[in-house]
C-alpha positions in Angstrom: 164.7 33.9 159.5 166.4 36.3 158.2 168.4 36.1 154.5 170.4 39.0 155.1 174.7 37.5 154.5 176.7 38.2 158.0 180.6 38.6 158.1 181.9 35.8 160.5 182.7 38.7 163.2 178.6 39.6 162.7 177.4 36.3 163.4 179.3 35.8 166.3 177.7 39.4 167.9 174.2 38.0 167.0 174.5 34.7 168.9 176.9 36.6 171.8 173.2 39.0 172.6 171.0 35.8 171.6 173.6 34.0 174.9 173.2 37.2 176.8 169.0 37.3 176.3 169.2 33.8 177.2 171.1 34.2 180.4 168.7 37.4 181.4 170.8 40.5 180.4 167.8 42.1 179.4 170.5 45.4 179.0 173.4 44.7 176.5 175.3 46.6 174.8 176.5 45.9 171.0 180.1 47.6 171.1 182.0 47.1 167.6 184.4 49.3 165.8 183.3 52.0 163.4 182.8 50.6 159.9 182.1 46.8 161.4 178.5 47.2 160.4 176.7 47.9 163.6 173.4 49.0 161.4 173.5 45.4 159.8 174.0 43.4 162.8 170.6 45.3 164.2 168.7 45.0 161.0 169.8 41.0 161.2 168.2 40.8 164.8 165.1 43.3 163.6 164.3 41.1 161.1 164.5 38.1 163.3 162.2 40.1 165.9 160.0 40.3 163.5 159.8 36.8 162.5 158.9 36.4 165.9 156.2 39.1 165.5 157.9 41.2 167.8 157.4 45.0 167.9 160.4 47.0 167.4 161.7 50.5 168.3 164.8 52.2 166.8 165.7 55.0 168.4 168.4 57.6 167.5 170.1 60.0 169.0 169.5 63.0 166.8 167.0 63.1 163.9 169.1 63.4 161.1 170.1 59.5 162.4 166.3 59.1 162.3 166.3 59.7 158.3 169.4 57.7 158.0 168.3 54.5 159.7 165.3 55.1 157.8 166.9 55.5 154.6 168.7 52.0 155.7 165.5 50.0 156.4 164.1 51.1 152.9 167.2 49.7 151.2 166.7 46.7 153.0 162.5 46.2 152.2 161.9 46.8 155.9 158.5 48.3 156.6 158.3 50.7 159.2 157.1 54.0 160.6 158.7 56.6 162.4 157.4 58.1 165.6 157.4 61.8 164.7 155.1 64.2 164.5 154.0 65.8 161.4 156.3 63.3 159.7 155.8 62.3 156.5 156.1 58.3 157.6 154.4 58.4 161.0 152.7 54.6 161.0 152.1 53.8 164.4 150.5 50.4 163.6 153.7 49.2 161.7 155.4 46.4 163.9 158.9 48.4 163.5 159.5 52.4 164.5 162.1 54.5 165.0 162.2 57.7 167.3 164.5 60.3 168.4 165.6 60.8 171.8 164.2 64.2 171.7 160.3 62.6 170.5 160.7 60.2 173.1 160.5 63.3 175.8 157.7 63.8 174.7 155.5 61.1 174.9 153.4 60.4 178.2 153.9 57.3 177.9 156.1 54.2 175.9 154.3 52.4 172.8 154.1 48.7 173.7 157.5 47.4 172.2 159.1 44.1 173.2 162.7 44.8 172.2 164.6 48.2 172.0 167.4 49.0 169.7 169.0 52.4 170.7 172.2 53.7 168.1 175.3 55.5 169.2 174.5 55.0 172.8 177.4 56.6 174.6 175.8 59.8 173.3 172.1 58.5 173.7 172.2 58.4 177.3 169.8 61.4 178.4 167.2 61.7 181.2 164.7 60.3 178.7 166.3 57.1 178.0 167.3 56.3 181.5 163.6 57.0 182.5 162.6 54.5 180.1 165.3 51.8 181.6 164.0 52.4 184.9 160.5 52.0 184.3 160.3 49.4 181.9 163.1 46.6 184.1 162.2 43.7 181.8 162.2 45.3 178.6 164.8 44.2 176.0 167.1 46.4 175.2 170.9 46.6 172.8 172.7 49.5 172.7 174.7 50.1 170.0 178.2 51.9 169.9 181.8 51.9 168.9 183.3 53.7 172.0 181.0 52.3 175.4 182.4 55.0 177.6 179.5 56.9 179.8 179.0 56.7 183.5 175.2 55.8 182.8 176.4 52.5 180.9 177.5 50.9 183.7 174.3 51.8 185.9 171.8 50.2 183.5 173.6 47.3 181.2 174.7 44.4 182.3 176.3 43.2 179.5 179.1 43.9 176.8 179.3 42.3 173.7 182.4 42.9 171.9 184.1 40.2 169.4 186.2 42.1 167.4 188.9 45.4 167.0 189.7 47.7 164.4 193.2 46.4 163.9 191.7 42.9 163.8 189.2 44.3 160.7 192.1 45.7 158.8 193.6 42.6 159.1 191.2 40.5 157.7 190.6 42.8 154.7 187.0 44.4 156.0 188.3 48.1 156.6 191.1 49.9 155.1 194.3 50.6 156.6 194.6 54.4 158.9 197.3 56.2 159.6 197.5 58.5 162.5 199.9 61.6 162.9 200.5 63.0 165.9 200.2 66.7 165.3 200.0 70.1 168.4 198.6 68.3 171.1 196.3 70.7 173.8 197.7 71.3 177.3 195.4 69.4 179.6 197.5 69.7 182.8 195.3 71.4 185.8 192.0 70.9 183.8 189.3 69.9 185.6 187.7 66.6 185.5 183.6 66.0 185.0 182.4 63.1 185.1 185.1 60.9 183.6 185.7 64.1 181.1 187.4 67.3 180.9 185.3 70.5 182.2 184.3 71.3 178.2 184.4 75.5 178.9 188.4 74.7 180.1 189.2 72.3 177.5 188.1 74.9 174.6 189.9 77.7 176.2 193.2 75.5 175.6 192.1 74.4 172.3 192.0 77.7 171.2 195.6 78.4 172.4 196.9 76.5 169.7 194.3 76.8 166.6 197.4 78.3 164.4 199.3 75.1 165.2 196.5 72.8 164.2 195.8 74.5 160.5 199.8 74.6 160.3 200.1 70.5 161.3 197.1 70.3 158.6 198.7 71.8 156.0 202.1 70.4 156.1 200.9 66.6 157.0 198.6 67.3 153.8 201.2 68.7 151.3 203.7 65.8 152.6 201.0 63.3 153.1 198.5 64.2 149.8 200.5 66.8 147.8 197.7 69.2 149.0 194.1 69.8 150.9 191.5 66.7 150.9 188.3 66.4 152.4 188.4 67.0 155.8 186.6 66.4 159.2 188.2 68.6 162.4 186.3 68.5 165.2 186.5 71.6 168.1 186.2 71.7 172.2 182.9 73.8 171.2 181.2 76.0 168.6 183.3 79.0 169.9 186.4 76.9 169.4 185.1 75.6 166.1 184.0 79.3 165.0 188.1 80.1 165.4 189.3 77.1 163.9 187.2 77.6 160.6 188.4 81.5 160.1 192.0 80.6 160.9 191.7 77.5 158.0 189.9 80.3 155.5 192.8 83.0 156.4 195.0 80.3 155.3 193.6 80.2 152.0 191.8 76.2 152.8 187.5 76.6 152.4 186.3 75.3 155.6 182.7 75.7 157.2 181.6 75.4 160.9 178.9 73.1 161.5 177.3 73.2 165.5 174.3 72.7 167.3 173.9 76.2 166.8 172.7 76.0 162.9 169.5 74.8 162.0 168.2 71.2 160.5 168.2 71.8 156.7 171.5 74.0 156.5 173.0 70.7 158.9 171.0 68.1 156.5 172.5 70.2 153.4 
């Protein structure tokens, strides 16, 4: 078993899938806040896996995650290799691997695996990984994620584990308090609806109507907030959106660079 130290609110996920195996959800889903320590609560139930001599696949959404789980398993004396080609680590006969989505496509067929762990899984959810569900009914599977909200969820998991809230983590001392402003909000009255989500061509239209509001509300919740500019994520409706948003910020005299599915892997890795 494994030695790795759980938080009280970890433990209590591990034995809520352990209840939901045991009762045949062979589909959960791991739902926790971000910063509860979803990656530890999987390398807990990995290394149990493996005391079982279980195979194992990660897989990631993206492969930057890839080299970031990876990077995690080293630092916690997991063996593994990952499923990639021309990769540097690509050990099919090690009992755990980790693979993109994107690899996945590619394969003719699934390595034998007994238990599935897949990260970020509201944003997981393509036509490869719902082939896999379908074709492989008994296979174990926990999907990781802090915000379970895609229509695919609900057609393939049967079960939600979910002990504890961000409040609830501030609380008890394991995150750091937030503050949230409420800055220029975007006009969604009329938009379209998708699939539970705005049509994303509308919704950057409208988020482009008020990028001059959004680096003004930055720079006066900063000054008021900070005393000036910090390190700073904004995220945009889409690439053409976040193209405008980072010239309007660098007019304003802030240094901001756009970073979209446009750029290649090293300049996104660096």
């Amino acid at each position: 078993m494994s030695s790795l130290q759980l938080r009280p609110y970890q433990e209590q996920s591990v034995q809520s899938l352990r209840d939901g195996f045991r009762a045949n959800h062979t589909r959960q889903v791991l739902a926790a806040p971000t910063g509860a320590g979803k990656s530890r609560i999987m390398e807990y139930m990995i290394r149990s896996a493996m005391d079982k001599v279980s195979r194992i696949m990660f897989i990631c959404e993206r492969r930057i995650l890839v080299e970031q789980f990876s990077a995690h398993l080293d630092r916690a004396g997991i063996d593994h290799g990952v499923l990639m080609a021309g990769h540097w680590r690509f050990r099919p006969d090690r009992q755990v691997q980790i693979a993109s989505a994107q690899t996945l496509e590619r394969m003719p067929a699934l390595p034998n695996v007994d238990v599935i762990f897949i990260d970020e899984l509201h944003a997981a959810m393509r036509k490869s990984i719902v082939n896999l569900l379908e074709r492989n009914p008994r296979l174990r599977v926990i999907g990781a994620t802090a915000t379970p909200f895609h229509p695919a969820i609900g057609k393939h998991f049967t079960n939600v584990v979910s002990v504890t809230t961000m409040a609830q983590l501030v609380d008890d001392g394991f995150l750091v308090p937030f503050r949230v402003f409420v800055a220029k909000e975007i006009d969604t009255s009329g938009l379209k609806v998708v699939a539970g989500e705005w049509k994303k061509d509308d919704l950057e239209v409208r988020g482009q109507q008020i990028v001059g509001d959004v680096v003004a509300d930055y720079i006066r919740i900063s000054n008021e907030v900070f005393g000036g500019p910090r390190k700073t994520i904004c995220f945009s409706c889409g690439i053409a959106h976040g193209a405008e948003l980072a010239q309007k910020f660098n007019e304003a005299g802030i240094n901001a660079v756009q970073i979209s599915s446009e750029d290649d892997e090293e300049y996104r890795d660096e």
